[in-house]
Structures are given as structure tokens and as C-alpha cells.
C-alpha positions as CSV (number, residue, x, y, z in Angstrom):
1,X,-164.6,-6.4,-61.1
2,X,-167.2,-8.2,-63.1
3,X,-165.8,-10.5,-66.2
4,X,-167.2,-8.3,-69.4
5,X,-170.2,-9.8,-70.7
6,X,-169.9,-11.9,-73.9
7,X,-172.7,-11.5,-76.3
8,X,-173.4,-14.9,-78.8
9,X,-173.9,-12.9,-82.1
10,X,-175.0,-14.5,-85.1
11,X,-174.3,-13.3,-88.8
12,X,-177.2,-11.6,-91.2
13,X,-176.0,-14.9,-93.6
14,X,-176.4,-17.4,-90.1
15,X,-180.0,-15.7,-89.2
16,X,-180.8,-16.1,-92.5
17,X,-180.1,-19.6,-93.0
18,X,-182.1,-20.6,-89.7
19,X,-184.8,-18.7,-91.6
20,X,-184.4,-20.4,-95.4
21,X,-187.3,-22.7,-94.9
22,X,-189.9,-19.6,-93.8
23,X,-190.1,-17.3,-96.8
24,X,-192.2,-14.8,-95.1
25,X,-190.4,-13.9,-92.1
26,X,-187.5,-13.9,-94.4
27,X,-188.8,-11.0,-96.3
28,X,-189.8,-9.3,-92.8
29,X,-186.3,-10.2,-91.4
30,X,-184.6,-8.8,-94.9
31,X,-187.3,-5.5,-94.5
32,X,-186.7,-5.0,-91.1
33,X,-182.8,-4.7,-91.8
34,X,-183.7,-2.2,-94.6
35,X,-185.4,0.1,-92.4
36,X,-182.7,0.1,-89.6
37,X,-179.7,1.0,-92.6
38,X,-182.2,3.4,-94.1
39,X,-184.9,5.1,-91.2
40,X,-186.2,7.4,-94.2
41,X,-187.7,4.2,-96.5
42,X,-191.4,4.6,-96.2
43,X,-194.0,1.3,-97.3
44,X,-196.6,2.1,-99.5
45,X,-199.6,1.2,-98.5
46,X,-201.1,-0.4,-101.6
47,X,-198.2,-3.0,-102.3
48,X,-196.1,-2.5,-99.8
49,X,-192.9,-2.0,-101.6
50,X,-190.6,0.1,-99.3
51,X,-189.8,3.4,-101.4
52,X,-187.4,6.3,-100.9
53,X,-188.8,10.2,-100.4
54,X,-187.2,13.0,-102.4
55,X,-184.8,15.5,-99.9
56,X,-186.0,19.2,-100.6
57,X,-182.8,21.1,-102.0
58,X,-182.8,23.8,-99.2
59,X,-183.2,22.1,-96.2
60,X,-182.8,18.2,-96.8
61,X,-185.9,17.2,-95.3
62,X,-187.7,14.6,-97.0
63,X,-190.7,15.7,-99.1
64,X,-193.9,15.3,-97.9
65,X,-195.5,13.8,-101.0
66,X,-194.5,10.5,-102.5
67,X,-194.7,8.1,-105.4
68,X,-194.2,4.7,-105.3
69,X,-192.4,3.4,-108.2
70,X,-193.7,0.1,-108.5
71,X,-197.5,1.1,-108.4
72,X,-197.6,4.3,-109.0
73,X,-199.6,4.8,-105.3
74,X,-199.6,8.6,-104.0
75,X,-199.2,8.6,-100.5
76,X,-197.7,11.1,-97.8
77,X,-193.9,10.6,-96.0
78,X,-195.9,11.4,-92.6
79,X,-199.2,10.4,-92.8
80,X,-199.0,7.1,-95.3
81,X,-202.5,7.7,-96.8
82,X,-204.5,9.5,-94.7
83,X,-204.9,12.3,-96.5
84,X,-204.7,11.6,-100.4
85,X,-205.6,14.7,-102.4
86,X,-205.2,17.0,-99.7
87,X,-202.0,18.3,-98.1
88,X,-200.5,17.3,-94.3
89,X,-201.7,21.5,-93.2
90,X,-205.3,20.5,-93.7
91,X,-205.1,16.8,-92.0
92,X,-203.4,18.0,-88.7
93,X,-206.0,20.7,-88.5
94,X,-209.1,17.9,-89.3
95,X,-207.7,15.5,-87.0
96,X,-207.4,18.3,-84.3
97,X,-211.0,19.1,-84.4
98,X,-211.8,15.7,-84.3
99,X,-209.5,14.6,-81.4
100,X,-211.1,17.9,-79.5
101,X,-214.5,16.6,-80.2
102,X,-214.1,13.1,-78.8
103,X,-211.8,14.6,-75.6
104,X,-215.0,16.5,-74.8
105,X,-217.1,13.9,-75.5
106,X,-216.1,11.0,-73.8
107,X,-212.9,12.6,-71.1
108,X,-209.3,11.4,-72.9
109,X,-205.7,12.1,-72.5
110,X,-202.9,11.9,-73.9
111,X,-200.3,9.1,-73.1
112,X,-197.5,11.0,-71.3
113,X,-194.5,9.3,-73.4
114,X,-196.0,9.4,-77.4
115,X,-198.8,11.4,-76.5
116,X,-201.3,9.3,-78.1
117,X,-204.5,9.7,-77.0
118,X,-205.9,7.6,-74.3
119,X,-209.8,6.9,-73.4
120,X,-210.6,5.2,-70.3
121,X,-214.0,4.1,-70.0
122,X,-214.1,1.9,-66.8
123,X,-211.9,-0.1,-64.9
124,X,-208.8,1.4,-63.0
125,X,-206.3,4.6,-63.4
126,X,-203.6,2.5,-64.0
127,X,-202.9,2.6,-67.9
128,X,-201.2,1.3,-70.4
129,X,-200.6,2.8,-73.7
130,X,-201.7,0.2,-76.3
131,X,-198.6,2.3,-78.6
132,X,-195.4,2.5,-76.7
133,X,-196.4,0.0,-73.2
134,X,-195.9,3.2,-71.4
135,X,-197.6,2.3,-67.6
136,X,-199.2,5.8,-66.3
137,X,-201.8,6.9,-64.2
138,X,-205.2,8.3,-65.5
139,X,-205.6,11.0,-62.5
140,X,-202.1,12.5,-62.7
141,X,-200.9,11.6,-65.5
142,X,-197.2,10.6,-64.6
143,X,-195.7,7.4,-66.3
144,X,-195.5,5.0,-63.6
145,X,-191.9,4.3,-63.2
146,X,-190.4,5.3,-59.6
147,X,-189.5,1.6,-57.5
148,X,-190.5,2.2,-53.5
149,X,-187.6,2.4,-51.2
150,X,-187.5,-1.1,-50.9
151,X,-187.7,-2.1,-54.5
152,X,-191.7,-2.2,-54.4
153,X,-193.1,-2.2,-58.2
154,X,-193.8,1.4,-60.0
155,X,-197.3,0.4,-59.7
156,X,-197.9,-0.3,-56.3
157,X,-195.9,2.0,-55.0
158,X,-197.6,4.6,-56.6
159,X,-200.9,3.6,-55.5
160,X,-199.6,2.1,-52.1
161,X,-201.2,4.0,-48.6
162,X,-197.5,4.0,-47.6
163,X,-196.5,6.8,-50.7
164,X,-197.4,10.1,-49.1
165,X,-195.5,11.9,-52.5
166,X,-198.5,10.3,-54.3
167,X,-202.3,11.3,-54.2
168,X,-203.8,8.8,-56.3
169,X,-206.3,5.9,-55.4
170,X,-205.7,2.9,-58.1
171,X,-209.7,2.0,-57.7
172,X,-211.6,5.3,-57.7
173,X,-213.2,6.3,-60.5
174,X,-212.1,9.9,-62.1
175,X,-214.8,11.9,-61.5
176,X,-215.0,10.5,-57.8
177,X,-211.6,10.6,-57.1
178,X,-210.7,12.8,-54.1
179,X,-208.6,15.7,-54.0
180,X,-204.7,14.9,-54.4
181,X,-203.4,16.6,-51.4
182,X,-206.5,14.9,-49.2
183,X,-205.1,11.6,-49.9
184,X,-201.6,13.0,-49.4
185,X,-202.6,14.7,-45.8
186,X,-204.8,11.2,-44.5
187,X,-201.9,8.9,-45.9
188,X,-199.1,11.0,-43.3
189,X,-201.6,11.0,-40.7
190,X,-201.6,6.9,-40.8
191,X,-198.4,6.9,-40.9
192,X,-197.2,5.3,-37.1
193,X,-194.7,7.6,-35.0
194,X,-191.0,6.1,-34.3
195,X,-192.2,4.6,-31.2
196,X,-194.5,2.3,-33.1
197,X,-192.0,1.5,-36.1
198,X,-189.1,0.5,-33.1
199,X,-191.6,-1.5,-31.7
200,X,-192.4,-3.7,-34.9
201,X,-188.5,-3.7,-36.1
202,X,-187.2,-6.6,-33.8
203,X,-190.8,-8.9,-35.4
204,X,-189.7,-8.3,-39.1
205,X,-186.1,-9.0,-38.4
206,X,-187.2,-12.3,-37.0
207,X,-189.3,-12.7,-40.1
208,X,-186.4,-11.9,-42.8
209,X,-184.0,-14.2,-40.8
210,X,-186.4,-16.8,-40.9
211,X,-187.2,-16.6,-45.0
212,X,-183.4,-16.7,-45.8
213,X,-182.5,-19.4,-43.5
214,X,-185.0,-21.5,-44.9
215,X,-183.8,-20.1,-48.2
216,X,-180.4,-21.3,-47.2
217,X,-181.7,-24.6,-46.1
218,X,-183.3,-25.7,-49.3
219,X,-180.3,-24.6,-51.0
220,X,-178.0,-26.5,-48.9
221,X,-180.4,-29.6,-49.0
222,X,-181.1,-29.7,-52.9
223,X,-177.3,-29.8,-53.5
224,X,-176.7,-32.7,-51.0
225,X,-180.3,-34.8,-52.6
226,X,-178.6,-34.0,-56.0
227,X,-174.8,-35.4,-54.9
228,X,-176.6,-38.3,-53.0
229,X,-178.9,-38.9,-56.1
230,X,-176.3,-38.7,-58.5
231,X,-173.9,-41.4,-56.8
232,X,-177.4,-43.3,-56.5
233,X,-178.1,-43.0,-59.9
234,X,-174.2,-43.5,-60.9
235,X,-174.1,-47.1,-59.4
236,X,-177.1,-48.0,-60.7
237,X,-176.1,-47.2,-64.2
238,X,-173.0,-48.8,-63.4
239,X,-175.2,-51.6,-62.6
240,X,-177.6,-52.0,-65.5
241,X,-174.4,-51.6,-68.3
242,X,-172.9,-54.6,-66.0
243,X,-175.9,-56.6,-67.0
244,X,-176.1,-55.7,-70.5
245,X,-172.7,-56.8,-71.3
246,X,-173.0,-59.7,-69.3
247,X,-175.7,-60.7,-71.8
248,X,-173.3,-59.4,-74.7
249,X,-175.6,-56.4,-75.2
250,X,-175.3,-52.9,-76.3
251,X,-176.7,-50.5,-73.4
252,X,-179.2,-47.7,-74.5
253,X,-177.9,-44.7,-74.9
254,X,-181.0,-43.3,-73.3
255,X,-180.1,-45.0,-69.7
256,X,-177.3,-41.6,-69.1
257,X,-179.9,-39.1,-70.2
258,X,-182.8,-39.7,-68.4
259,X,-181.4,-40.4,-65.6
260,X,-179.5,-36.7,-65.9
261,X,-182.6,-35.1,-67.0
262,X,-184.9,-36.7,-64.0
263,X,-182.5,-36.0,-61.0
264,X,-182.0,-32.0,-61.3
265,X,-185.8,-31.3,-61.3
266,X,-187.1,-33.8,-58.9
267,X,-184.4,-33.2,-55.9
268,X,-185.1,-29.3,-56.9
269,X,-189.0,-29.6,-56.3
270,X,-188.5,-31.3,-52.9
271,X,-186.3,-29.3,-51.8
272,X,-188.0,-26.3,-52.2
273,X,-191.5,-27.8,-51.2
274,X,-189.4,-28.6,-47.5
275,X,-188.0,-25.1,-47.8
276,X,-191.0,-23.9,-48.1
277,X,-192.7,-25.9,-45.2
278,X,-189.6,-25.2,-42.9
279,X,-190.2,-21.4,-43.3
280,X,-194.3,-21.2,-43.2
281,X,-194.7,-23.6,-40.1
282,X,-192.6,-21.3,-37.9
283,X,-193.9,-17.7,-39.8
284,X,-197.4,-18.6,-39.3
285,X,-196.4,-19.4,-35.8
286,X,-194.7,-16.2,-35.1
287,X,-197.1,-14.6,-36.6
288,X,-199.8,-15.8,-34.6
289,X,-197.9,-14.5,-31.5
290,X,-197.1,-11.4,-32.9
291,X,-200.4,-10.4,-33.2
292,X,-201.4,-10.9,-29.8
293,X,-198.8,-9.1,-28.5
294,X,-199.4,-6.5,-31.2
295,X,-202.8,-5.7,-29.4
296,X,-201.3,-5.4,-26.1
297,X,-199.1,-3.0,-27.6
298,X,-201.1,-0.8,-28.8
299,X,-203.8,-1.0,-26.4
300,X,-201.5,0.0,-23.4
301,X,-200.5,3.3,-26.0
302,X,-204.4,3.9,-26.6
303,X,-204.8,3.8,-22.7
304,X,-201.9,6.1,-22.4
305,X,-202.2,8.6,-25.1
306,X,-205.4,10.1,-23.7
307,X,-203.5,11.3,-20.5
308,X,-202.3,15.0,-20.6
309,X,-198.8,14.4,-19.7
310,X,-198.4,11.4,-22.5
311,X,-200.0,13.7,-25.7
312,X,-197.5,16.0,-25.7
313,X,-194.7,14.0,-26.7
314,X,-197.0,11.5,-28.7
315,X,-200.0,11.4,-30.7
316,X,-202.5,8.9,-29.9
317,X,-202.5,5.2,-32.0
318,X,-205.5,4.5,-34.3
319,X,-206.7,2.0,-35.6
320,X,-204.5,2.1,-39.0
321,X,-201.4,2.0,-36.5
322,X,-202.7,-0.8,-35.1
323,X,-203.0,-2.6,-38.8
324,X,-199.1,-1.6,-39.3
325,X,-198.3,-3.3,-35.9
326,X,-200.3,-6.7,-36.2
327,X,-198.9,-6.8,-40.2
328,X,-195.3,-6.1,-39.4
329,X,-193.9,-9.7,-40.0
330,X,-195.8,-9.8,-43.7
331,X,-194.4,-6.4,-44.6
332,X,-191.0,-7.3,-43.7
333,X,-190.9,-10.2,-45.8
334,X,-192.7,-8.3,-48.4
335,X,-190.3,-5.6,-48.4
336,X,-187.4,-7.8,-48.8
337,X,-188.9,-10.2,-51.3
338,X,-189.5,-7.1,-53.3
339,X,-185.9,-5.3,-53.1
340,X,-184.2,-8.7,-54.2
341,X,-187.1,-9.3,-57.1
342,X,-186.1,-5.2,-58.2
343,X,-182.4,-6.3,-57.9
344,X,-182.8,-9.5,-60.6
345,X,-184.9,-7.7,-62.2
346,X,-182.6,-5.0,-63.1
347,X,-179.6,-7.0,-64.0
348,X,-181.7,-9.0,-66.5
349,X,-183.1,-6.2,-67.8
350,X,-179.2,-4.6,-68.1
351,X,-178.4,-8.1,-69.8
352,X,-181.4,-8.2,-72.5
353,X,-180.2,-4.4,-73.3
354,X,-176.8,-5.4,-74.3
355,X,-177.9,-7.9,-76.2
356,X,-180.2,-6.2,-78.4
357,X,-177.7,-3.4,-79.1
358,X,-175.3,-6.2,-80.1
359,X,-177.9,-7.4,-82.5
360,X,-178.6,-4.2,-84.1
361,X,-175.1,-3.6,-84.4
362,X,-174.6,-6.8,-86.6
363,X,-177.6,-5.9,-88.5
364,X,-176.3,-2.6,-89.6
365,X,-172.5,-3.7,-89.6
366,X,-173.8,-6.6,-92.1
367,X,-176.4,-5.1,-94.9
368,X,-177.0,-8.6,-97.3
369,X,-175.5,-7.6,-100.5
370,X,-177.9,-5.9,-103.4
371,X,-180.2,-4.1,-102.0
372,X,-181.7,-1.4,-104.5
373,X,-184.5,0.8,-103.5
């Protein structure tokens, strides 16, 4: 099993300090701990002090009208001052009159996770709420958040001529657009029978093998440059503090730390650059062969699904299954590039979670002293 993760935490007093010489993110930083002991403290919006509402006796819901002590500002709990001198019934029914008459006006919708309304006025259908960073897409409206089997990004994969579940284009305007289940029926009929996929499976294993051996290689090469650099680099150290006490000097103290600094990023760069060269010469190669052979392929399959016999047991190859074929090694390297980028991806995004939740747990386990609302 996996160690348990260890979280560095810091104190409200130690964040504080680090913040003594910046007065106004001190305030912030001091405000924002307010807010996350106390969700119900409201700002108002003429000076900004942070003020408590009044809980109705029957229900305990704060009150919808406000007061700020300081100013003496009358502002609502809900709607901050949106509606001053009129009550939160008549505002909701204003602002849905209005929202109606700009939807009607100019095509809008509403952002699938805080349902804040959206205009889209060029561009493509992949959104992104400007509120909550929710990604979704403009013709069906679903947040974008389902990976591809093979660890392809939300976005492309929902776009992607490969997602038969999905019917929407990223680059075609709304009113354009085709019908959903078009897309869906001419996306399964590009899709290439087993036959074709067998054929291009032996190509993209090649291709995978080849990335992670040169993967391997670089790997393997950077830590041998770094051993042989650091003995280098030891003796000649060894070297220069030799001179500098033969002449009674005091080395620098700088001679150990840039020689530490220099030798992890330099050997790193090379070796990756010959990684890189190793696995590109022979790809681009393959590659090349592949797509001759590729066309032989599928020409002999063209030539044989128009006899009688041959249709029956397969359909015959267009032009899109000749595209999959001659792009097999790229897609295979693609695919596995992607599923290892999801897998990083998702541990560091595991990681950051923690973290914050052990921050907000020292923020409201730690309230500074004195506050008084």
C-alpha cells in the first residue's frame, strides 16, 4: 500500500507572519477566514464591512433585508444591492423578463453547473463559464467532462470523429449545425471493421514500443551523464580547493553550488534532445513504410469488396478507412501519450485536493482571536 500522504500545514499565526509586510492581503486573508467560520456574513456594498443578517424566529433563515452597522447601508442578504427599495419578489420577476428578452434576442443558455446564462456570439461550441470554469458544449449542453477510453481530454473526445455517443461538431456554427443523430450514424459508418483494426494493431504496437524504449533510453542515459558529470565535476572541485589552499586562500562558497545547479539541467536537456532524436528517426521511418503498405492494404480490400462472394461477410473500405490505416502508428502513440498524461493528471489533481482540504481545515480549526462582527 501507498505511504499516507503528509500534508506541510502552516498555522493562521505562521501565514500571517509571511503576510505582516502586505496589509492588504492581510485583511483579505483575515476576511476570507471570516467568511469560511461564518458562510452567513454578508459585505456591504458601500464600505465593505462584513455584517451579520437577522435569523427569522420561525424558520431560522436569515432575513432578506439588512443594515449595515457601520454605515447604515440597506442592502438585501441575496441580492447585495440590486434591488434597494423594492423587495427580492419583484427583482426575480424583473430580471426574468429581462433574461427572456435577451435569450430571444441574441440565442443564450444557461451554463449547465450554476446556470448562469451564457451568450455565444461566434467562435466554437466549446464553452466555458466565465462563473464556475465549467467546460460545456453550446449544442447539447452537457459539461464536458467524460475522458476517451484511452485517457483522451473531455474536450476532444467529445468533439472527436471517433465518439459515436456524441453528435456534436466543435467548428459548426449553431444554426448550421447538423442533426445529432446524423453525425452519430456517419461517425459509425467510418468506423473500420475488425479486419481493418487487426490489420493496423501489429504498426501501433511497433510505435508504442518504440516511444517507451526511447523513453527508457534517455532515462537510462541522463542518469549515467549525471553520475559521470558529477565525478567530473567532483575532481575538479577537488582540484580548484587544492589550488586555493596552496595559495593560503579561502575557496568560494559558490564553486559547490553552481556546479550542483548546472549539472542536473544540462545532462537532463541532452538527454532528452537524444531521446527524442533516437525515437523520431526510426518513427518517421516506420512510418513512411507503413503508409505504403497501408495503401496496398486497402487497395487489395477495395478490389475485393466489390465481388459478390466478398460483400457479404464485409463491407467495402472507404476512403476514411483508408485515413485510419495510413494514421495507425500516430494514433497509437497518441492514444498512449494521452492515457499516461490522464493518469498524472489525476494523481496530481488527487494531491492538490488533499491539500486544500487540509488548509481549510487549519483555517477553521484556527479562528485569530477577537473577531467581533
Amino acid at each position: 500500500p501507498a505511504p499516507p500522504l503528509e500534508v506541510a500545514m502552516a498555522s493562521t499565526e505562521e501565514v500571517e507572519q509571511c503576510l505582516a509586510g502586505d496589509d492588504d492581503t492581510l485583511q483579505r486573508y483575515r476576511r476570507f477566514l471570516r467568511t469560511k467560520v461564518d458562510p452567513s456574513l454578508r459585505e456591504c456594498p458601500d464600505c465593505q464591512r462584513l455584517c451579520s443578517p437577522q435569523l427569522n424566529a420561525d424558520t431560522g433563515r436569515p432575513e432578506a433585508a439588512m443594515e449595515c452597522g457601520a454605515c447604515g447601508a440597506e442592502f438585501c442578504y441575496y441580492h447585495a444591492s440590486a434591488h434597494r427599495g423594492g423587495s427580492c419578489e419583484e427583482y426575480e420577476v424583473r430580471l426574468a423578463a429581462e433574461t427572456k428578452g435577451i435569450s430571444d434576442s441574441f440565442g443564450t443558455k444557461d451554463c449547465p453547473k450554476c446556470s448562469r446564462l451564457t451568450m455565444k456570439s461566434g467562435g466554437c461550441n466549446h464553452m466555458t463559464c466565465q462563473v464556475c470554469r465549467c467546460e460545456w458544449c453550446w449544442i447539447c449542453g452537457e459539461p464536458l467532462v467524460t475522458r476517451g477510453p484511452h485517457g483522451e481530454g473531455p474536450v476532444y473526445w467529445h468533439y472527436s470523429e471517433e465518439n459515436v455517443d456524441s453528435g456534436c461538431q466543435q467548428f459548426a456554427d449553431a444554426g448550421a449545425h447538423p442533426d445529432a443523430e446524423e453525425v452519430r450514424l456517419r461517425r459509425r459508418d467510418r468506423i473500420p471493421g475488425p479486419l481493418i483494426k487487426r490489420l493496423s494493431l501489429p504498426v501501433g504496437v511497433i510505435s508504442v514500443a518504440l516511444l517507451a524504449t526511447s523513453a527508457i533510453l534517455a532515462l537510462t542515459l541522463w542518469l549515467v551523464l549525471y553520475f559521470v558529470s558529477c565525478c567530473v565535476a567532483r575532481v575538479v572541485r577537488l582540484a580548484a580547493k587544492g589550488a586555493y589552499r596552496a595559495r593560503r586562500a579561502e575557496p568560494p562558497e559558490t564553486l559547490e553550488e553552481v556546479s550542483a545547479q548546472g549539472l542536473v539541467k544540462s545532462t537532463l536537456y541532452f538527454a532528452a534532445i537524444l531521446g527524442t532524436v533516437a525515437f523520431l528517426v526510426p518513427f518517421t521511418v516506420l512510418t513512411l513504410a507503413w503508409d505504403i503498405v497501408a495503401v496496398v492494404i486497402w487497395a487489395i480490400l477495395a478490389a475485393a469488396g466489390r465481388l459478390p462472394l466478398v460483400r457479404r461477410v464485409m463491407t467495402a473500405p472507404t476512403r476514411h478507412h483508408l485515413r485510419f490505416l495510413v494514421s495507425a502508428p500516430l494514433r497509437a502513440v497518441h492514444r498512449f501519450g494521452s492515457t499516461l498524461l490522464a493518469s498524472l493528471a489525476d494523481g496530481h489533481a488527487q494531491t492538490q485536493a488533499a491539500r486544500i482540504a487540509a488548509v481549510d481545515d487549519i483555517a477553521l480549526a484556527n479562528p485569530p482571536p477577537g473577531w467581533v462582527v
